[in-house]
Phi, psi and omega in degrees: 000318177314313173330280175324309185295310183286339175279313167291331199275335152304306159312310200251016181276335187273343149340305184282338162305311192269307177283344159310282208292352157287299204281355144274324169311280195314294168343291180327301150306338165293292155339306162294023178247330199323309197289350209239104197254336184269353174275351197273319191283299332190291180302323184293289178332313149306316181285350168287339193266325193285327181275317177310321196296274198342287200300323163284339166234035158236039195354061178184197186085014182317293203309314182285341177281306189289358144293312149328295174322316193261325162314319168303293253238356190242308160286041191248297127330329194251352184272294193294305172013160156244153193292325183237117176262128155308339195267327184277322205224071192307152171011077181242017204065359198228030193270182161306180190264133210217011170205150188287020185277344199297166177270121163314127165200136221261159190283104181280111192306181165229352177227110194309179178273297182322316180223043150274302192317316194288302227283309189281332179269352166275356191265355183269332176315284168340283181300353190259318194289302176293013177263018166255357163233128210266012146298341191285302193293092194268144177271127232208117162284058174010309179287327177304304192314299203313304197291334187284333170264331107003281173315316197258292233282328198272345167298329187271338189276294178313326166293267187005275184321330196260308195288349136272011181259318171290332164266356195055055173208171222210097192258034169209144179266109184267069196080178190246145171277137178247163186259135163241107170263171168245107181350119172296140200262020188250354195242146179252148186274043153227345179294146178226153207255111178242100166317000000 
């Protein structure tokens, strides 16, 4: 009986090999992708565009895009998000800054860009695959799907937008913020100081 045990457990070990040592690779590239934040979107803009086309010329697979629609729109939400939502978890020290006496302390997500970016290319990967099987494709009145999400994005948008107008915040960085302070009035800008 041992015998039996040990032969499989042999077997399914250069398996176990393997597929660990795909999945450091892939990792390994993964990580090298971190810096290149326009190239990564640059790539998701194509393969979204490689699923739209599909999906237009095999004119149907609606249920699986309006599933995609709403998942995206769910990490989206989690993209605009702050990490500690002030409205759930009240005075701990860690809320946003809501006056300019508060100590600056920057908008952290809840959900990072890296991997909200992974999270939408795997999920345009996913939907591109099923869109090669033709269980997927449930016959569907399309123009309803579209408006019923078109309704939940702008609803969701809308809550969103007020709960960063009540909280004061800001989930995108426009560039470094500069200081404008006020010129000390005894001083000129070219003298320099020699040790």
């Amino acid at each position: 009986m041992e015998g039996v045990g040990s032969e499989g457990g042999s077997a399914a070990a250069p398996l176990n090999q393997w597929r660990h040592d795909v999945w450091k690779r892939f990792q390994f590239y993964l990580d090298k992708t971190t810096p290149h934040a326009v190239y990564r979107w640059v790539g998701t803009a194509v393969l979204a565009s490689l699923y739209a086309l599909r999906c237009y010329y095999v004119q149907g697979f609606y249920i699986v895009s309006y599933g995609l629609g709403i998942y995206l729109l769910n990490l989206l939400i989690g993209f605009l998000s702050p990490l500690v939502d002030p409205e759930l978890e009240p005075v701990n020290g860690s809320l946003l800054p809501t006056k300019d006496s508060d100590e600056f302390k920057p908008f952290i997500r809840r959900l990072p860009e890296f991997k909200f970016w992974y999270a939408i290319t795997k999920a345009f990967c996913v939907a591109f695959v099923m869109t090669f099987f033709s269980m997927f494709d449930v016959p569907v009145f399309w123009p309803i799907l579209l408006l019923y999400w078109l309704v939940l994005f702008l609803l969701t948008m809308k809550r969103q937008i007020m709960h960063m107008m009540k909280y004061k915040y800001v989930p995108f960085n426009i560039g470094k913020q500069k200081y404008k302070g006020k010129k000390p009035s005894g001083s000129t800008g070219n003298m320099s100081r020699r040790d």
